[in-house]
N, C-alpha and C positions, 0 to 999 in steps of 0.2 A: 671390571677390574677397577671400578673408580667406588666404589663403597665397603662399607664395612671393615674384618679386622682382618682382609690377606692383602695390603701393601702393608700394612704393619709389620705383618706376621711374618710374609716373606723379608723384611729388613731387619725385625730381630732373631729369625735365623741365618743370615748374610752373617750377623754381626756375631753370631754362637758360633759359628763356623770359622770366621775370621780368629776370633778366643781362642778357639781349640791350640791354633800356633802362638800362643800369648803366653809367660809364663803363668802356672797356674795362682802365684801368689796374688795376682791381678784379679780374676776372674771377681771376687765378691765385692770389688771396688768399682769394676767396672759397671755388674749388674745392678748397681746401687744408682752409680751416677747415670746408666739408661732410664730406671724405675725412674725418678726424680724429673730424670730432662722432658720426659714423656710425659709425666702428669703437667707439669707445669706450661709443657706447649698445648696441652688439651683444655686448659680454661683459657688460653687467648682469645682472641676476637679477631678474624681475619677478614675484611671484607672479600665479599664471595667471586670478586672480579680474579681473587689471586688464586684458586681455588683449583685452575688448570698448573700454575706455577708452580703450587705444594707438592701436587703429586708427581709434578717433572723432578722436583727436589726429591721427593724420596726416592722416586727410580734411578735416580742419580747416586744416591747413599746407598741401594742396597748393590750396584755395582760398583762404587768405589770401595764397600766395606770385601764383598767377594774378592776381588782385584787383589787386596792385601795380602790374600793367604798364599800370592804366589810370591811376595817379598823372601828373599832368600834369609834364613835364619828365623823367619816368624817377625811378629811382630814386636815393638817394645811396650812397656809400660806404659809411659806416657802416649804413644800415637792408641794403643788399648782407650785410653779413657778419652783421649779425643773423640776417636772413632763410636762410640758409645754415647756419648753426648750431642756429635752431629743424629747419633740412629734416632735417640730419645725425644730430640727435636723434632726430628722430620715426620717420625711417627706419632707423635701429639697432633703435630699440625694438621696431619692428612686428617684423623681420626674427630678434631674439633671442627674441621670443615663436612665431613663426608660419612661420616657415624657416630656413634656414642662411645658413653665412656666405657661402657660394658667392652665394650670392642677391646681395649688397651689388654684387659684381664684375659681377652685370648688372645693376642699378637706376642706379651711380653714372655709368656712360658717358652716361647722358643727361642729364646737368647740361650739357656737351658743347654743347648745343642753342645753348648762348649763342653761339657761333660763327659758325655760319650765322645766326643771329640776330639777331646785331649787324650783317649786312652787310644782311640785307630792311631793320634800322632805317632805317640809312643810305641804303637805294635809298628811302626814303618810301613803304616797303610795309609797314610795321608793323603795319595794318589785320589783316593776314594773321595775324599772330601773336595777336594779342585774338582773332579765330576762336576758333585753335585753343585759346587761354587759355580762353575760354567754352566751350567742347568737356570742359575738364578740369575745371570748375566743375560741369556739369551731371553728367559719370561722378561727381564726388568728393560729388556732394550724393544720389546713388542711392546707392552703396556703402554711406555713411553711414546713410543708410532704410533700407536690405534687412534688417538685423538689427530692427530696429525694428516691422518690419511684419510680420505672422501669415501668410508665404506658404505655401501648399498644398508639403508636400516636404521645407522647411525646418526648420521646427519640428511636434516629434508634437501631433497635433489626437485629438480623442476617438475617430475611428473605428480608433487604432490601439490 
């Protein structure tokens, strides 16, 4: 869970899921300013000591962006383009420390999500989508542990 394009992936469908409650006039504004925040944190340079921090950062976004969609009334515009710019960020960062660029081109289609998203809103089937939001909460809060915790594999123990 520390390479490649599923900590992206799963933050920008966090953040298509979050949208779906967004008004839809939002939606191409926001996709724009993730595209952008995303390319522009992926030619950074992060020295590799931060590189545990990054992905504590995104597991932290892709549960603050899920978190959102149980905001009563959905979200606003402006917290839309915040929240989009934190995802675009975080998922640059992981991606320039811990894979390529190629990766972004499969993580960013699933912002997407807002799509089909906005229409379960509108059928009164929203429920469906908190599921899956708590689905991304509970992967994003293990991710987050597994480094933290002394598993058997992971890190060398003394009979190595």
């Amino acid at each position: 869970m520390r390479g490649g394009a599923l900590p992206p992936a799963l933050l920008c469908a966090a953040l298509g899921l979050a949208l779906s409650f967004a008004p839809r006039r939002i939606y191409p504004f926001a996709l724009i300013v993730l595209v952008l925040g995303a390319l522009a944190a992926s030619f950074l340079s992060f020295p590799a000591v931060w590189q545990d921090g990054l992905f504590l950062g995104c597991w932290a976004s892709i549960v603050l962006a899920a978190l959102l969609i149980h905001l009563p009334g959905g979200i606003g515009a402006k917290l839309a383009l915040a929240v989009a710019l934190n995802s675009g960020f975080w998922a640059g960062a992981v991606i320039a420390t811990a894979g390529v660029k190629l990766d972004l081109a499969k993580a960013l289609p699933l912002a997407l999500l807002c799509l089909p998203g906005a229409w379960v809103v509108s059928t009164k089937r929203g429920i469906a989508l908190k599921v899956v939001a708590s689905w991304l909460i509970a992967v994003s809060i293990l991710g987050a542990a597994l480094p933290l915790v002394p598993t058997p594999g992971y890190k060398p123990d003394h009979m190595d």
